[in-house]
N, C-alpha and C positions, 0 to 999 in steps of 0.2 A: 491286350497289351496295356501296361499301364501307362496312360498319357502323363502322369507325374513326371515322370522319370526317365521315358522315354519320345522322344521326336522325331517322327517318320524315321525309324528303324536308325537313331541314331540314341544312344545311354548317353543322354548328356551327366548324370553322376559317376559315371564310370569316367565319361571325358575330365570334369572337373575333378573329380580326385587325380587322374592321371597329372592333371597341369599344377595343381598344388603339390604334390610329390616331386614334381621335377623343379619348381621353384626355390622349394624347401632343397632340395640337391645344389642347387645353383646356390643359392647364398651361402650354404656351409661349403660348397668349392671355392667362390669367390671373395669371400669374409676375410682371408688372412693376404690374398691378392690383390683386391681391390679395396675393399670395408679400410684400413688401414694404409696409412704410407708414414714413413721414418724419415724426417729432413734435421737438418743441420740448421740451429738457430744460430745467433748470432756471436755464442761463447763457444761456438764446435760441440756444442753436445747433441745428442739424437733425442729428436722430440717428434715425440707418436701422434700423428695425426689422424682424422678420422673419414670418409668420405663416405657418409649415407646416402645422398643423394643420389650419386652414382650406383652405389652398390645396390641400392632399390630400383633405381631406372633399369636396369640390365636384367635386375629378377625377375620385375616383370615385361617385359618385353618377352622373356624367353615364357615366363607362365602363359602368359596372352597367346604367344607362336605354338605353344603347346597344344592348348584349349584349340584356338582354328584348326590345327592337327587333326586333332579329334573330334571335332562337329561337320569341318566342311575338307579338310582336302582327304581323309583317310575312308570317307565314305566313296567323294566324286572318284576316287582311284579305284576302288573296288565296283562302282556302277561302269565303269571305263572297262574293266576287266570282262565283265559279262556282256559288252557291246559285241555285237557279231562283227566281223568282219566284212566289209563293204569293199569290192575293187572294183577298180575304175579306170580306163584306159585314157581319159583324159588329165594331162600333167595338171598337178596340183601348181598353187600356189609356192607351197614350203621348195618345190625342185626347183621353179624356176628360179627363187634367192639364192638357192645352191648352186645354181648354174652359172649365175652372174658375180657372186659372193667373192670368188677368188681374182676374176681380174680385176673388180672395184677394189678390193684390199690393196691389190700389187699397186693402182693405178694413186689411190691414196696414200700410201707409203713412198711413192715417188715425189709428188708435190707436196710431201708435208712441211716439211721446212718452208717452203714459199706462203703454204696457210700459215703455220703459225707468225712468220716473219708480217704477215699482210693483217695478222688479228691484234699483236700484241708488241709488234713493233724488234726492231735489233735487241734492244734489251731484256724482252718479254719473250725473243726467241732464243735466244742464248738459255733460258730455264728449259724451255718446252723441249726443245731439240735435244738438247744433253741429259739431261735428269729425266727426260721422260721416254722420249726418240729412241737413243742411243740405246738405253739402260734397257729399254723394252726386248729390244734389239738383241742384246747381248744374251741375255735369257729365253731369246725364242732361237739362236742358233746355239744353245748348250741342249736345249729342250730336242731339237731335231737332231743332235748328235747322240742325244743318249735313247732315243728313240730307236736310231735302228740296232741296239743292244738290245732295249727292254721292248719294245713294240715289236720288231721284227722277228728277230732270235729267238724271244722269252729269255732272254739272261737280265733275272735281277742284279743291278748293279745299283751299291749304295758309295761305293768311291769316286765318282768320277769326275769330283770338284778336284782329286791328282793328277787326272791329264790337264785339266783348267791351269793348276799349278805350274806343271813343268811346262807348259806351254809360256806363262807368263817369268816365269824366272830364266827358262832360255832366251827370250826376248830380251830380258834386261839385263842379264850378264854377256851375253855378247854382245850387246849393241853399246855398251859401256864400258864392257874392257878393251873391247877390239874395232868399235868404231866400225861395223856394218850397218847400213841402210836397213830399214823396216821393211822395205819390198824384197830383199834377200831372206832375210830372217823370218819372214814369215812362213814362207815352205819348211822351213827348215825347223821351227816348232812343230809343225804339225808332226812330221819326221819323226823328230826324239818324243812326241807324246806317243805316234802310235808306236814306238818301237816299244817303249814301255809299256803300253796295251797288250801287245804281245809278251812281254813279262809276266803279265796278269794274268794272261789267258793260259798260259801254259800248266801254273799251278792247279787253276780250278776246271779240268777237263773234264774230268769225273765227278764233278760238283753239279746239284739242282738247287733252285728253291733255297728253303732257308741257308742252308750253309755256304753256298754260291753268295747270298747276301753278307753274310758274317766274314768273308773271306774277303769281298772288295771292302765291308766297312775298315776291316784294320788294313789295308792296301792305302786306304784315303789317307789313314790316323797315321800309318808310318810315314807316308810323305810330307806331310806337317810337321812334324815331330824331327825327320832329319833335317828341313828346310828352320827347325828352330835351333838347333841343334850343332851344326854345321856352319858354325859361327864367320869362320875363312872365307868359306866361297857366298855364304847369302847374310849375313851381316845379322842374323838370329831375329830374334824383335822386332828390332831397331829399322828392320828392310831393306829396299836399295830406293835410294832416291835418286832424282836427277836421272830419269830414264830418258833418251833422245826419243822427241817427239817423230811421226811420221811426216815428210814434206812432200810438196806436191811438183812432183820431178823434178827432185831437187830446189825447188822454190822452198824457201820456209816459210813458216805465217809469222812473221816479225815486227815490228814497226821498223824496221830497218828502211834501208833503199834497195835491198835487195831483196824485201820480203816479197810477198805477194799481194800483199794490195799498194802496194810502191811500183812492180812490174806492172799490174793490168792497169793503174791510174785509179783507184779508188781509195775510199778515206778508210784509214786503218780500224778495224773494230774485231773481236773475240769470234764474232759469230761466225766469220770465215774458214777457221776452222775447226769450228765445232759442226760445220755443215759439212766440209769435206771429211770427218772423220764417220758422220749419219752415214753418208752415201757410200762410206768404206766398206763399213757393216751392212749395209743393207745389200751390197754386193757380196759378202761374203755370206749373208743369212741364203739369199737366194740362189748362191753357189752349191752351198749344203745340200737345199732343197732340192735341185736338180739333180747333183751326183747321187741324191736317197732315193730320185723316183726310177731316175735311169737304173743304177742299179739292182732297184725291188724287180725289174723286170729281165735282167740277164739271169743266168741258172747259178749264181751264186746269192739271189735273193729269194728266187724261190727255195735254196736251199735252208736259207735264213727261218722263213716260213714255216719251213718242213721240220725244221728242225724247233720250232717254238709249237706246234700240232703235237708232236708225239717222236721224242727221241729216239727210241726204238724202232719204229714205223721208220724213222728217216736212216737209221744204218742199214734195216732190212732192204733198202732201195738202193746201197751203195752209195752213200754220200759220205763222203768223211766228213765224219762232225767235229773232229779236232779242225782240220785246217777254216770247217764253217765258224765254228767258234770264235778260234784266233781274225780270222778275216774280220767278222763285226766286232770283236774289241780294237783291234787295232785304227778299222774306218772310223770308230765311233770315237776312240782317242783323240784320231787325228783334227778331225772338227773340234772339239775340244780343245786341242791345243791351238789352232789359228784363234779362237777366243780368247784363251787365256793370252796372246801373242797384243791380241788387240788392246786388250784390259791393260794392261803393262803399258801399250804405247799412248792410250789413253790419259790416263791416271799419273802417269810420269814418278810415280810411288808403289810399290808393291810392298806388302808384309806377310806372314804367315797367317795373320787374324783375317785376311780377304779367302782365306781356302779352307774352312769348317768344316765340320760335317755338315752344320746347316743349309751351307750351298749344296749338297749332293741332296740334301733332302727336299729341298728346294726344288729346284730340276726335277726331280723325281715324282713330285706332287703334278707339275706342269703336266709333264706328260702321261698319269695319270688322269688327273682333269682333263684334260682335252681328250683323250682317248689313243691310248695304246696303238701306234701303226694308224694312227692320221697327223699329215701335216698342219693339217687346216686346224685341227681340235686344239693341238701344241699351241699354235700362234696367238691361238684366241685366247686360250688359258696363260698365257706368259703377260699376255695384252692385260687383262681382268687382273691376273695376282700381282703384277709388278707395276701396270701403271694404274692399278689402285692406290698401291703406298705408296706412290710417289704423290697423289691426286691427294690422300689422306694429311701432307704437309700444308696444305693450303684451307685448311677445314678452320681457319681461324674464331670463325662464329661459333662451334661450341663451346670456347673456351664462357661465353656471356652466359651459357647456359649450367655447366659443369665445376665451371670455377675457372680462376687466369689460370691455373696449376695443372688443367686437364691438358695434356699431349696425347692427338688422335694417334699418332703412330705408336706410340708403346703398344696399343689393342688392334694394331694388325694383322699379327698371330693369331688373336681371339676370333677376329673375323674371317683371318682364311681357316681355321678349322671349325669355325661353322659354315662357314660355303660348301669347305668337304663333306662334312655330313648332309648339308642338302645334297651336292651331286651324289654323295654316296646310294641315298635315298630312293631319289628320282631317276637319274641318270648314273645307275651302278660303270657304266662301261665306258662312261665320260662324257663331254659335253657332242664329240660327233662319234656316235654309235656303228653309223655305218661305215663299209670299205669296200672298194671298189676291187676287183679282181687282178692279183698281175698278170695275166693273158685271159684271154678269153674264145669261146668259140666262132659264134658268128654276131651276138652280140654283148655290151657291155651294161652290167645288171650290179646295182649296188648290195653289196652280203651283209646281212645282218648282224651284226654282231655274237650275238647268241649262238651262232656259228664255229666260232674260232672261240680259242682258249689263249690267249695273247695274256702273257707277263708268266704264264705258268710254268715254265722251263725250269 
C-alpha cells in the first residue's frame, strides 16, 4: 500500500480531489446568488455589488465538510457497518431518554410561557411566546395533520397549505360578516376544510405516487388563485383585515374596564394574550395528537396502514380503499383547517401570499424530517426548522463578521436544505426511525423502520 497516498485504508487524494470538486461546484452555484447583490444607490439606479468574503467563507466550509466526509465520517460509517451485532437484554441508555422524552416535552411546553416570562421578563416574553411558542406551534399541528395523509395512508400530498387556507378565510369571513364567536367557528372550519378534503379525495382515487402528487399540487394553486381572484367575497391581494380577535369567555384582552386584566385586577400588558392564544394552540396541537393516536388504533387506522403497505394486498382483505382514502383526507383537512382557523384569529390579517406552495412544502419536509408516521419526529423537526428561523433573527453578531448588510434569515432555505441532505444521508427515514405497533400481541416491541414502506402509496 502506498503510504503517500493512502492512510489506514483511507485515499486521502481521492478524498481531497472529491472536496475540491464540490468546492469548485459550490462557488460556480453560489457566484450569481451570493458572489453578487444589486442595491439601489442613492439616485435609484442598481449598483452591483460584490460579497467575497461570504461567498469564500461558505465554499469552504462546505470543501472543509466534504474533506471530513471523506477522511473520517465515510470510513467510521462503513467500520460501523461491519460491527457485529451485540444484544443485550439490559435497557440502554438511548430508551430510557425515549421513555421520559415525551412527558418532559408535554411538561415543558406547558410552563413555557412562565420560563420564558421568568428569563426575559413581559416584554422579552411577548417575542419568545408569539414568534417562537405559537409559530412552533402552528407548524407542529399542520405537521401532525398531514401526517396521517402522508405517514399513515402513504397519500403524497403537496396541497394541503388549501385546507390551511379555507380553514383561515372561513374564520375571517364569517366572524366579520356575521359576527360569530371564534369558539363556534372553529368546528366549523374544520368542517368546510374536511368537506373539501373530500373534494380532493374523490378525484385522485385511482391515483399513486407521482400523479397523486401533481393532482394535490394544482388542488393548492387553484385555491390560491380563486382566493386571489374572487375579488367580492375575499378582497384578492389586498386580504381581509380587522379579523375579531378570540376572547376569553367573552372577556376580551383590552385595556378597557371590561377587558381582562381590568376584571382579574391586574396591570394591562400584550402578553395576556398572546399567552392565552399559546395555550390555545397547544390544546389544539395535543387535541390533534390524541385523535391520530386514538385513531391509528381503531380498524380505520390500521386500514390507513394497510393501505400505505400495499394497495392491492389491502382490497384483496376487503377494505375499501375509497372510503380509507376519503376518511384520511378529509381528518387530515380537518386539523388543517382548525389551524388555518387559528392563523386568521391570530394574525387579525389574512392574504393569499400566507398560503404558497411553500407552506405545503414546508409541512411536507417536517414530516419528512421527523419521520413519516411518528409524532414525536414531527414535533422535533417543526421545533428544529421553525424555531431555528425564528432563532436565525437574533444572530445580530454576524453581521461584525460578514458586513452590517449580512441578514441571517435570507440563508434559511440554504440551511434547511443542507440539514436535509445530512438527515437524507444519515437518517434516510427521518430523525425518529422507529414505530411502535398499533396492537400488538402479548407485548409492545418498537419496528424498525426498514420495515414499512411509509410515503410510498
Amino acid at each position: 500500500m502506498n503510504t503517500t497516498t493512502q492512510h489506514q485504508g483511507v485515499d486521502v487524494v481521492h478524498a481531497v480531489r472529491e472536496a475540491c470538486i464540490t468546492a469548485a461546484i459550490t462557488f460556480g452555484v453560489l457566484l450569481p446568488l451570493i458572489g453578487f447583490e444589486t442595491v439601489s444607490d442613492i439616485s435609484n439606479k442598481l449598483v452591483l455589488n460584490t460579497r467575497w468574503g461570504l461567498l469564500f467563507t461558505i465554499v469552504a466550509i462546505v470543501g472543509v465538510g466534504r474533506l471530513l466526509m471523506a477522511l473520517v465520517v465515510a470510513p467510521w460509517l462503513a467500520q460501523r457497518r461491519t460491527r457485529p451485532v451485540v444484544t443485550s437484554t439490559k435497557p440502554s441508555l438511548l430508551s430510557y431518554v425515549f421513555r421520559w422524552f415525551t412527558p418532559f416535552a408535554i411538561g415543558f411546553a406547558i410552563v413555557y410561557p412562565f420560563i420564558a416570562m421568568g428569563l426575559t421578563g413581559y416584554g422579552g416574553a411577548l417575542k419568545w411566546v408569539d414568534n417562537f411558542g405559537i409559530q412552533v406551534l402552528i407548524y407542529v399541528m399542520l405537521g401532525w395533520g398531514l401526517n396521517i395523509v402522508v405517514g399513515l395512508a402513504g397519500l403524497l400530498d403537496l396541497g394541503y397549505v388549501a385546507f390551511y387556507a379555507v380553514g383561515a378565510y372561513s374564520y375571517a369571513l364569517l366572524a366579520k360578516n356575521f359576527g360569530f364567536s371564534f369558539w363556534v367557528l372553529l368546528p366549523l372550519a374544520g368542517i368546510l376544510s374536511s368537506f373539501w378534503g373530500i373534494l380532493l379525495g374523490f378525484p385522485v382515487l385511482r391515483l399513486r405516487g407521482d400523479y397523486l402528487a401533481i393532482v394535490t399540487l394544482a388542488f393548492g394553486e387553484i385555491i390560491r388563485i380563486v382566493l386571489i381572484n374572487f375579488v367580492d367575497l375575499t378582497n384578492g391581494y389586498a386580504g381581509i383585515s380587522g379579523i375579531p380577535r378570540p376572547s376569553f369567555f367573552g372577556i376580551p384582552f383590552t385595556a378597557g374596564d371590561d377587558g381582562f386584566a381590568a376584571v382579574f385586577g391586574l396591570e394591562f400588558t400584550p402578553v395576556y394574550r398572546t399567552i392565552f392564544l399559546y395555550y390555545l394552540i397547544l390544546a389544539l396541537a395535543f387535541l390533534t395528537a390524541f385523535v391520530t393516536v386514538r385513531l391509528r388504533r381503531l380498524p380505520v387506522g390500521r386500514a390507513w396502514e394497510a393501505l400505505r403497505e400495499d394497495e392491492i394486498a389491502c382490497r384483496s382483505l376487503g377494505i375499501n380503499t375509497t372510503n380509507t382514502k376519503l376518511t384520511a383526507f378529509a381528518i387530515g383537512a380537518m386539523f388543517g383547517g382548525f389551524a388555518g382557523s387559528f392563523f386568521a384569529a391570530r394574525q387579525g390579517f389574512i392574504s393569499p401570499e400566507s398560503f404558497t406552495f411553500l407552506e405545503s412544502a414546508t409541512v411536507l419536509s417536517i414530516v419528512v424530517l421527523g419521520g413519516m408516521g411518528s409524532q414525536i419526529g414531527v414535533a422535533i423537526a417543526a421545533t428544529l426548522f421553525i424555531g431555528g428561523t425564528e432563532i436565525m433573527r437574533d444572530l445580530d453578531f454576524l453581521k461584525q463578521i460578514f458586513g452590517a448588510s449580512f441578514d441571517p434569515t435570507q440563508y434559511r432555505m440554504l440551511l434547511f436544505g443542507f440539514g436535509m441532505v445530512i438527515i437524507m444521508v444519515f437518517r434516510p427515514r427521518g430523525l425518529v426511525s422507529t414505530r411502535s405497533p398499533s396492537i400488538f400481541l402479548k407485548e409492545r416491541k418498537a419496528i424498525s423502520s426498514d420495515l414499512v414502506k411509509e410515503g410510498h402509496g
